[in-house]
Structures are given as C-alpha cells and as structure tokens.
VMD Tcl script that draws the C-alpha trace (Angstrom):
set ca {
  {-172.53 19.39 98.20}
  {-173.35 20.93 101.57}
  {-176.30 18.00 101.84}
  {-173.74 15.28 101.21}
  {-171.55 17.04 104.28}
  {-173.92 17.46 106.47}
  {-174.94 13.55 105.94}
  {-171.37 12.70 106.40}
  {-171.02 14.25 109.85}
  {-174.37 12.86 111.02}
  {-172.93 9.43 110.12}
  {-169.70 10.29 111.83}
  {-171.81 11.45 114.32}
  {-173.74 8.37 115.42}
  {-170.86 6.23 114.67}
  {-169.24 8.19 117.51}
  {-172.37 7.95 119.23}
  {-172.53 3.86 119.84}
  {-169.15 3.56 120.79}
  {-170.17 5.34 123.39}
  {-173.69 4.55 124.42}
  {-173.92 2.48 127.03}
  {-177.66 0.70 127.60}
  {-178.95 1.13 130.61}
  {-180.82 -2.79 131.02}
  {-179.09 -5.41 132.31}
  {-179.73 -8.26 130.23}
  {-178.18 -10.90 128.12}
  {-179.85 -12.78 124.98}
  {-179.08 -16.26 123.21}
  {-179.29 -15.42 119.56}
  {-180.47 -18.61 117.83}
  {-180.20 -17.37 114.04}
  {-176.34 -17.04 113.66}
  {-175.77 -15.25 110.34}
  {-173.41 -11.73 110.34}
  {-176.62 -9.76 109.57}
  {-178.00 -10.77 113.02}
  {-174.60 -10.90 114.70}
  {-174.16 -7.16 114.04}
  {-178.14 -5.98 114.72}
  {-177.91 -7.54 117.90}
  {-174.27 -5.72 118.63}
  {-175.99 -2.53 118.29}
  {-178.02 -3.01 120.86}
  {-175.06 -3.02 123.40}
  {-175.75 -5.68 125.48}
  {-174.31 -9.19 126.07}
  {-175.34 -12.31 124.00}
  {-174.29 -15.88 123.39}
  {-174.81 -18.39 120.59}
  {-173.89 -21.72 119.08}
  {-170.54 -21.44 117.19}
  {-169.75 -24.32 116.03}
  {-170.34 -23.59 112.08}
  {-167.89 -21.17 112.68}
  {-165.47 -21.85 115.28}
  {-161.15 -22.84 114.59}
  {-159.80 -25.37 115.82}
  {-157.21 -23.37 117.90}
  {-153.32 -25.22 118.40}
  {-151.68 -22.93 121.46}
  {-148.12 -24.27 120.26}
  {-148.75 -22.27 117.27}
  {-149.33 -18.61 120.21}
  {-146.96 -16.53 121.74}
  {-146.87 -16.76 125.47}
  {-146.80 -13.76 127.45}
  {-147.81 -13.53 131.16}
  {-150.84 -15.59 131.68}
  {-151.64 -15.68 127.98}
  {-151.20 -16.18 124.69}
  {-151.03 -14.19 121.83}
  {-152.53 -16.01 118.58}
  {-151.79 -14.43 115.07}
  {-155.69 -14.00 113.78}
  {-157.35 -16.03 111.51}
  {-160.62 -14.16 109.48}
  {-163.60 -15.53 111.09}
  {-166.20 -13.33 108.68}
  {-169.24 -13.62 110.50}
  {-167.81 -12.01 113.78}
  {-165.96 -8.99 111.26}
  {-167.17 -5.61 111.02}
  {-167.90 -4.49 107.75}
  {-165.47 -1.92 107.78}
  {-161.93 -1.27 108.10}
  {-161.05 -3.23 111.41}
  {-158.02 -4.03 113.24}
  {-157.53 -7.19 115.99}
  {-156.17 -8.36 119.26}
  {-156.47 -12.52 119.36}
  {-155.44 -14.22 123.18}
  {-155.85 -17.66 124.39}
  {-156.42 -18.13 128.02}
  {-155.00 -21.71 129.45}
  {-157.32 -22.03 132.88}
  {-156.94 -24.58 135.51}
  {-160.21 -26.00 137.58}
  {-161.27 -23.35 140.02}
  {-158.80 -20.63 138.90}
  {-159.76 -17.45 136.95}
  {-159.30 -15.23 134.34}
  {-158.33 -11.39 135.77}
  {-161.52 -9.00 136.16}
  {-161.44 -6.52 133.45}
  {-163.01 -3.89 130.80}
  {-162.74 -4.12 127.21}
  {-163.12 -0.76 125.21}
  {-163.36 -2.52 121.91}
  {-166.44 -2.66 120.11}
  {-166.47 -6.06 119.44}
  {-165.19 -8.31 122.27}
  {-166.23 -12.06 121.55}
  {-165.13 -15.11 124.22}
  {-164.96 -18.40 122.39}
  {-164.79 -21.51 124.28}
  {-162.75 -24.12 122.73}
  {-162.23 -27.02 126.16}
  {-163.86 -27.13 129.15}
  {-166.78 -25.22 131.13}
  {-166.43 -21.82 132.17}
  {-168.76 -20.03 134.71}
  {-168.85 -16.30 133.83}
  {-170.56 -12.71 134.96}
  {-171.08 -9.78 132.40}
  {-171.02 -6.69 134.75}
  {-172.86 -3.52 133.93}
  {-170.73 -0.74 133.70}
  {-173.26 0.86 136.28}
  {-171.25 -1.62 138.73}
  {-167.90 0.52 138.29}
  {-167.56 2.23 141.56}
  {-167.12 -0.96 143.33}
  {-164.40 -1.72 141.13}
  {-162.09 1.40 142.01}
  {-160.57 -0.48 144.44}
  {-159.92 -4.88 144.10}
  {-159.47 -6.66 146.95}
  {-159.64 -10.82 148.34}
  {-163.04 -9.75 148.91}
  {-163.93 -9.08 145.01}
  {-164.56 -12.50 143.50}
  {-166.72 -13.36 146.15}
  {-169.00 -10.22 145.75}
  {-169.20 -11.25 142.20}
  {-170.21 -14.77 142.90}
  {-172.95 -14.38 144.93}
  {-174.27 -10.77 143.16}
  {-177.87 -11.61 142.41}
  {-178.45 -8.75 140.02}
  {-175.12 -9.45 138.07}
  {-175.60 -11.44 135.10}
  {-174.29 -15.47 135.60}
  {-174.02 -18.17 133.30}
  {-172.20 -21.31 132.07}
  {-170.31 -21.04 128.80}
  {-169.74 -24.12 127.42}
  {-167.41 -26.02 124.18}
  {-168.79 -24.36 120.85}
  {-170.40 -21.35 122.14}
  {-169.31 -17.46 122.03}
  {-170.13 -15.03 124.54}
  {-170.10 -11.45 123.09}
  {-169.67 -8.89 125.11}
  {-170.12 -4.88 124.52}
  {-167.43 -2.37 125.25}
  {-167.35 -0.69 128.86}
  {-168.51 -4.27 130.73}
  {-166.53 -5.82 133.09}
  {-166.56 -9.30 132.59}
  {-165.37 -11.75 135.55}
  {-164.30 -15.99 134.41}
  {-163.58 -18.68 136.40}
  {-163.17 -22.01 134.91}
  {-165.08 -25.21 136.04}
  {-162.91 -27.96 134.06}
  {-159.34 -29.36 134.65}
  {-158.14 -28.73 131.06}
  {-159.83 -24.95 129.96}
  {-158.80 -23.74 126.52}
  {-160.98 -20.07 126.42}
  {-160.24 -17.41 122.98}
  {-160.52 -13.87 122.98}
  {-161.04 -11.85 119.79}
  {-161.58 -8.00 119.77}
  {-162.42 -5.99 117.12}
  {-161.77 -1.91 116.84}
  {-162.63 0.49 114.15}
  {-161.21 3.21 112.95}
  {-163.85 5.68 115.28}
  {-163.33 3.26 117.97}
  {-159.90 4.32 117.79}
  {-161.32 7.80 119.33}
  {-163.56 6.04 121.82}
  {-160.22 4.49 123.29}
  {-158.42 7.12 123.47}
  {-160.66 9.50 125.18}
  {-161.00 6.92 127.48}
  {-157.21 6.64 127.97}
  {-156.15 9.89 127.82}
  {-158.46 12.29 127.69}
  {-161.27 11.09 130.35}
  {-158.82 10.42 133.22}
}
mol new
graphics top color blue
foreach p $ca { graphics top sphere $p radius 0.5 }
foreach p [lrange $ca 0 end-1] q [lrange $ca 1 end] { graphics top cylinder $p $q radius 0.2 }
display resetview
C-alpha cells in the first residue's frame, strides 16, 4: 500500500512538474505524422509546433459565436486528436482580423493552446518566456520590436494548419489577408488548474 502511494505522488509529482517546466531552446517543429500519439509526445516537449490540419479541422460558422469585445466565444466541438486523455475542460474563441491589424500580445497558462487557421494568412511570433521582462511594460514601440526580433521565432500560418503553442509563451498575430477567420482552443487539466492559480494568485 505504501508503494502504490508513493507512486501516486511521484505521478502527481511530475504532472505538476510539466506544467511548469519551461524549455530553455527556442525552437519550433512541423510535425508531419499527425496522429494524437504524436500530438501529445511532441506537447511534452514544451515547445511550439505546427502541422497540416485539415483531416481534422471544423468548418467554423461565427453566426453560430457569441461576440464579446474583439472576439467570439464558440461553444466547443470534440476535436479528439487535440484532447488530453484525461479529464479536461475548454475555452473556444474566434478571432475576426482585418489586413494589417492584429491580434493583442498575450500569455496563455493552459497546457494546451492550439491556433487554427480557418481564412486568410496570418504572420505570427512564438516568444520565449525568457523574453518577459520586455513585456512589463507595452508601448507603440512593442509590435515593432517584435517584427524585426531576429532571435524571436517568425512564421506564416496559413488555411488548414494549427500552430500549438506551450503554456507561459507569448505569442504576437498580425493578419496578412482582407477576410482572416483565426480559432483558438485551450485545453486545462485538472493539475493545470494549480499551475493557474499559483500563477494568479499565489506568484504575484
């Protein structure tokens, strides 16, 4: 019995541990065999990839969404391969974007954060969290220092593909069509439940 406790905290343990970690390289990967087996192997790595969706991608109808602000809230639909396999729970937003306009810099402290492009061509930047301090304080001068970063990771996302990115990195979007139809989808657990709250409440 003690043996079967002590294996049950160690799981805890490094559950607790990768919502945490935080890899130190900078890099992002294009995974070219999409199954959920892969999906998830390569989440544990915590870095940014991107792959070919379009086996698995919704269509998406915005009429169907909630607006609120700039976005809009979209009851989820079970897209398996993206799904933890344990208890999860989900946040699902469309982002409308005009040519040359973007989407607000930001953090996600979800473990799974995946950006779906449905219209359109969007140029985006995964930050390192190792970037924060010059984050502290956003000003007109902000996008451009993102733009032109060379150590910053750029690319194009285009109709199809899914960018995943791994809790704690910023990620920066600007959109590069007239008509740009981008999804969010973020998946928590129950332990990243305490991963977001320390970072809430308790780290501040």
């Amino acid at each position: 019995m003690n043996w079967l406790l002590i294996v049950f905290f160690i799981m805890v343990y490094i559950h607790i541990f990768l919502h945490f970690k935080v890899s130190p390289a900078n890099e992002l990967s294009k995974l070219k065999d999409v199954c959920k087996e892969d999906i998830t192997n390569t989440i544990y790595f915590k870095l940014p990839f991107m792959f070919d969706g379009s086996t698995i991608i919704k269509n998406v109808d915005i009429s169907n969404c909630t607006k609120l602000d700039d976005t809009y809230i979209k009851t989820y639909e079970s897209i398996p391969m993206l799904e933890p396999y344990v208890k999860y729970f989900t946040k699902n937003e469309i982002y409308k974007i005009k040519k040359g306009k973007t989407i607000k810099l930001h953090r996600n402290l979800e473990c799974r954060n995946f950006y779906i492009l449905h219209k359109g061509k969007v140029h985006i930047t995964c930050i390192h969290p190792k970037y924060n301090e010059h984050f502290k304080n956003i000003t007109p001068e902000t996008d451009a220092f993102i733009e032109n970063h060379e150590n910053m990771i750029h690319l194009e996302l285009t109709e199809k593909h899914v960018l995943f990115i791994p809790n704690y990195w910023y990620i920066y979007i600007k959109a590069e069509d007239k008509h740009t139809i981008l999804e969010k989808i973020q998946y928590s657990t129950i332990m990243n439940q305490v991963n977001i709250y320390w970072n809430n409440y308790i780290s501040k």
